[in-house]
N, C-alpha and C positions, 0 to 999 in steps of 0.2 A: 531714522538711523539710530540703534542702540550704543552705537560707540561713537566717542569722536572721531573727525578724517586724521588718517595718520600713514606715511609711506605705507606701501605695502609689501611684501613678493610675491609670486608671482601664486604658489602655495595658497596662499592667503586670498588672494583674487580666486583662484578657483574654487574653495571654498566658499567664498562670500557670494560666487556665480551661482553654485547647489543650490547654496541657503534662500536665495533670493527668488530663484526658479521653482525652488520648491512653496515659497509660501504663498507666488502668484501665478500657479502651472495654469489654470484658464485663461489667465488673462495673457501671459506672451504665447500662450498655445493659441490663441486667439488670435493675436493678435499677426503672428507669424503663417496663419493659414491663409489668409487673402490671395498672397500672391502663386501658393500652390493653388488653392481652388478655382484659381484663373486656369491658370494653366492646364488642371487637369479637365476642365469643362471643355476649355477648346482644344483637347486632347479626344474628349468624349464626342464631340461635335465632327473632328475630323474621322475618326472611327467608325462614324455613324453610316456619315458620306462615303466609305469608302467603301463599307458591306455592303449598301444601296447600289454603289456601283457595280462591284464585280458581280452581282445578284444581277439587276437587270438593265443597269444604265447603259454598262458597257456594249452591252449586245442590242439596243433598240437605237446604236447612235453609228453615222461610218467611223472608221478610224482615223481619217485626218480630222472630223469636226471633234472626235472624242477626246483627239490629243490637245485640240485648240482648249476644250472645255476644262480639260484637266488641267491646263496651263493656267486658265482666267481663275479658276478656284484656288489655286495655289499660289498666285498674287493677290489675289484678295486676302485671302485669308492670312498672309503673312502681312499686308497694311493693318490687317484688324489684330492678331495676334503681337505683333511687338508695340505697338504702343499702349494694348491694355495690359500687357506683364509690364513694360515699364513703369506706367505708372500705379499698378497694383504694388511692385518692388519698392520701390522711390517711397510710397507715402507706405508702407510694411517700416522700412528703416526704419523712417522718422519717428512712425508711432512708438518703434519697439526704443528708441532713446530716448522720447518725451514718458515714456511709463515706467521705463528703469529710472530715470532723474526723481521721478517721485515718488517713487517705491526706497529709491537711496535717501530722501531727506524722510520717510515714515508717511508719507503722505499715500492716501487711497484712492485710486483709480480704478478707473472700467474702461474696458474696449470700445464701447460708444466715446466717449467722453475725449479719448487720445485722439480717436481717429478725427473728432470735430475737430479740437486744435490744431490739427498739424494742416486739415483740410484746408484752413482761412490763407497755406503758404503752401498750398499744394505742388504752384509751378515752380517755383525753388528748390524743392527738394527733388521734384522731377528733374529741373536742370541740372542739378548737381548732381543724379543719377548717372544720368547722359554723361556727362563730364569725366565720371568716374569709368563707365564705361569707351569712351571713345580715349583716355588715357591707358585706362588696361590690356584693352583689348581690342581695341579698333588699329591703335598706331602702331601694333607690332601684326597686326594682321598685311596691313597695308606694307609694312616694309619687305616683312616676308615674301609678300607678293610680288612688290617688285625688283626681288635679289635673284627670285625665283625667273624672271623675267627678264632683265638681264644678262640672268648665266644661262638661258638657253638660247639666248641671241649670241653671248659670246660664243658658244659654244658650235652653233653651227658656223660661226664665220671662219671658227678656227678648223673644223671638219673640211671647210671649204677650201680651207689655205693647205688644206694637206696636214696640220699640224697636230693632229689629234693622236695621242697614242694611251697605253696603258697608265704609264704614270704621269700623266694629263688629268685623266679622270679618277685616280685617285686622290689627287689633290681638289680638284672639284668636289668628290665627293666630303672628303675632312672639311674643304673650306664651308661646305653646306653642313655639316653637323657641327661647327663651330660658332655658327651663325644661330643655327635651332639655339644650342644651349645659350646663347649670348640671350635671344630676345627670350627665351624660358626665363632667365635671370633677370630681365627687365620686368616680365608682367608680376613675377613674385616681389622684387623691391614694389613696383609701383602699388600692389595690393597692400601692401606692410604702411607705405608711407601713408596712403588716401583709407586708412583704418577707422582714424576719427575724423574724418570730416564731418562726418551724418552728427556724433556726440558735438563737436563744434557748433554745427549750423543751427541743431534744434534749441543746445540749452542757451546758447548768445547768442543765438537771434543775426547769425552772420551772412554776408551775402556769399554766392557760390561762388567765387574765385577769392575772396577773403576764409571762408571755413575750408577751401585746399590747402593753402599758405598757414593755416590756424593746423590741420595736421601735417604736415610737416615739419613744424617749429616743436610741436607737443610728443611727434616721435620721438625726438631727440634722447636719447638715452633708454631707448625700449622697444628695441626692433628685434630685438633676440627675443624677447617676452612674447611679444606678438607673432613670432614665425614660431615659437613654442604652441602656443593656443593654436593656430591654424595647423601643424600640426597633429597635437593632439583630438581636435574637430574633426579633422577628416579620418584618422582613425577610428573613432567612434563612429562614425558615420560609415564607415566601411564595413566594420563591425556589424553594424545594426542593419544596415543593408544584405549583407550574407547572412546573417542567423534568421531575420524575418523571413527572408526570399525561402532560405533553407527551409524553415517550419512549413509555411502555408503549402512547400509544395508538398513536403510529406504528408499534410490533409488532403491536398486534391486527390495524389494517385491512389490514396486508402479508400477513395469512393469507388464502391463497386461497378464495375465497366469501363470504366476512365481511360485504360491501357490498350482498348479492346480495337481495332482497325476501324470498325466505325465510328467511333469517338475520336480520330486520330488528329481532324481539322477541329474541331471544338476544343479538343485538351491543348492543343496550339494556342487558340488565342486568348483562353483560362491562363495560359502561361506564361504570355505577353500581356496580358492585365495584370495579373499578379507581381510579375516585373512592373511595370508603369508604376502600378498602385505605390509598393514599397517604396521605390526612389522618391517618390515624393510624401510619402508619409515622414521616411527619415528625414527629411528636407523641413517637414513644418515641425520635427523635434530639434531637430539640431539649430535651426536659426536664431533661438530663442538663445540661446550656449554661446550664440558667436556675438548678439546685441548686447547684451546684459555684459561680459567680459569686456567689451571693448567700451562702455561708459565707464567701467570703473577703471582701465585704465585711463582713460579720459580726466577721472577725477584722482586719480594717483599721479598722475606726470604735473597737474596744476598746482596740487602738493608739492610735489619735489621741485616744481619750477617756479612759481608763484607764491607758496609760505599758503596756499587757501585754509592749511587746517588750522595756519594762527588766525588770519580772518576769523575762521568760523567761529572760535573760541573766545576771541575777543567781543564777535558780537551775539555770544550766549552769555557771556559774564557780562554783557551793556556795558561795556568800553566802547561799542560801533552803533551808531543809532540806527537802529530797525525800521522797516518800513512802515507805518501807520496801517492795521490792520484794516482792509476791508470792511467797513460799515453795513450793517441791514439798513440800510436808507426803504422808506416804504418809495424813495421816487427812482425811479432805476437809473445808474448812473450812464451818461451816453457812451457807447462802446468806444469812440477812436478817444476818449480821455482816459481809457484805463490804460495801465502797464502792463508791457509782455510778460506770462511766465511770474504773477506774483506770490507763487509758493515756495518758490526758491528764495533761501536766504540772501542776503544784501550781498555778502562775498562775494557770490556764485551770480548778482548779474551780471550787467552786460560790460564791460569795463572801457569798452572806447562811445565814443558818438557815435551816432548813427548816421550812413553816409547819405539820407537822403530826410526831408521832413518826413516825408510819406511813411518811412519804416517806421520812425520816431511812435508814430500814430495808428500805427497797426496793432491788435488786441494780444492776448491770448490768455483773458482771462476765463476761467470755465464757468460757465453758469452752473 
């Protein structure tokens, strides 16, 4: 870090998000592709299977055994599909907030090197994926579902009572679009609130329902900042989504024959590639924009709520005794005796006990 920690706005954070992106663009470009290139393989893989079918599978099999087949591949394939994007997403986070943390203190990393670390706590940040996910988007699916479920039970009972008339159903209808925007409004606070958890969990070393509670306390006074950034993000991202889409198709149809009747199923799904491909290319630029913003709010709210940038200051002027630097011992020191994370300054560990011996004794030192 060239400057000391000091408040920021919000200005200033986007800046310092540029500056930072730009001087490590391999390494969060890297780092941020994992969970696309899942995605788009078993994207590649389902595609595959489905030429093969309409080609010859479907016509060498009856239609009931074809429907069952289609059925068993499409549970399969979603048991195998969401557990490896979850945990491709989960440990993407983590890595991209263990690389911004040491890209913020001036420290040098590589994409190997984050993704070992974060690997030795790999089911933690998976849970706390999950967690994230089943808070955002799971609990208002579920509600939905059952208001949805409800009001069409009410609704026949009251069709049945006789009771049903025009201004019946336009109040069902409002009370359902008052509901959509109610839980709309829920999964956007909850995205705002659960922002830094993943910054919590990686740099102190917290468990997943202590680094929920860790953002939520750290929101406090920066949810406007953060519904700015996301925001902004998705603009860009829509942006870049429409101008790619836009370009690549002006090179397709400039290939001579491409428009022509017999090319009409080929330029179809050159077109749905082209689609696929962009949304997730924007996807592996933009996530890097949304990790790196949101450590440094991370370390801007511990600022304003914590005093960290006098810490740090006081332990670069040694008024705070430092850590004893790492020795070249020719005998290698045994892993469960090192400390988590010892490139972070003293400030910046871990500031409560650890709730279990076992954490206490976990590494995360890099070789």
């Amino acid at each position: 870090m060239n400057e000391p920690p000091h408040p920021s706005s919000l200005g200033e954070i986007l800046d310092r998000t540029a500056q930072l992106y730009r001087s490590r663009f391999l390494v969060f470009l890297g780092i941020s592709i994992l969970p696309t290139a899942v995605m788009v393989a078993l994207g590649c893989v389902t595609g595959l299977v489905a030429a093969w079918w309409s080609r010859s599978g479907a016509s060498s099999v009856p239609t009931a055994e074809g429907y069952f087949l289609v059925g068993i591949f499409a549970v399969g394939g979603a048991l195998v599909a969401l557990p490896s994007y979850v945990a491709a997403a989960a440990l993407a986070s983590a890595a991209m907030s263990h690389a911004v943390s040491r890209v913020y203190f001036g420290e040098s990393t590589t994409i190997r090197n984050v993704y070992k670390d974060v690997w030795r706590r790999g089911w933690r940040y998976i849970g706390l994926y999950l967690l994230r996910v089943l808070f955002i988007w799971v609990a208002p699916f579920v509600v939905w579902i059952a208001v949805v479920f409800l009001s069409a039970a009410a609704a026949a009972l009251a069709q049945k009572a006789g009771m049903g008339n025009v201004a019946d159903g336009f109040v069902f209808g409002l009370a359902m679009v008052l509901i959509l925007i109610a839980l709309a409004g829920y999964i956007l606070w909850m995205l705002i609130e659960l922002s830094l958890a993943f910054p919590a969990c990686v740099v102190e070393q917290m468990r997943v329902w202590a680094s929920v509670k860790r953002s939520f306390a750290l929101c406090k006074g920066t949810r406007g900042r953060i519904f700015v950034l996301g925001l902004l993000g998705a603009m860009l991202s829509w942006l870049l989504s429409v101008g790619g889409t836009f370009f690549l198709m002006i090179l397709f149809f400039m290939i001579p024959g491409m428009t022509s009747q017999k090319h009409q199923q080929t330029a179809t799904i050159v077109m749905m590639l082209i689609l696929y491909g962009c949304s997730f290319a924007v996807q592996a630029l933009i996530r890097p924009v949304y990790g790196i913003a949101l450590v440094l709010f991370y370390y801007d709210q511990r600022i304003r709520q914590e005093g960290f940038d006098i810490e740090w200051m006081m332990e670069q002027a040694g008024m705070v005794a430092a850590p004893p630097a790492t020795a070249q011992a020719p005998v290698p020191v045994p892993e469960a005796a090192q400390e988590p994370l010892p490139w972070l300054p003293a400030a910046l560990r871990l500031t409560h006990a650890p709730e279990d011996e076992s954490d206490s004794l976990q590494t995360g030192v890099e070789e």
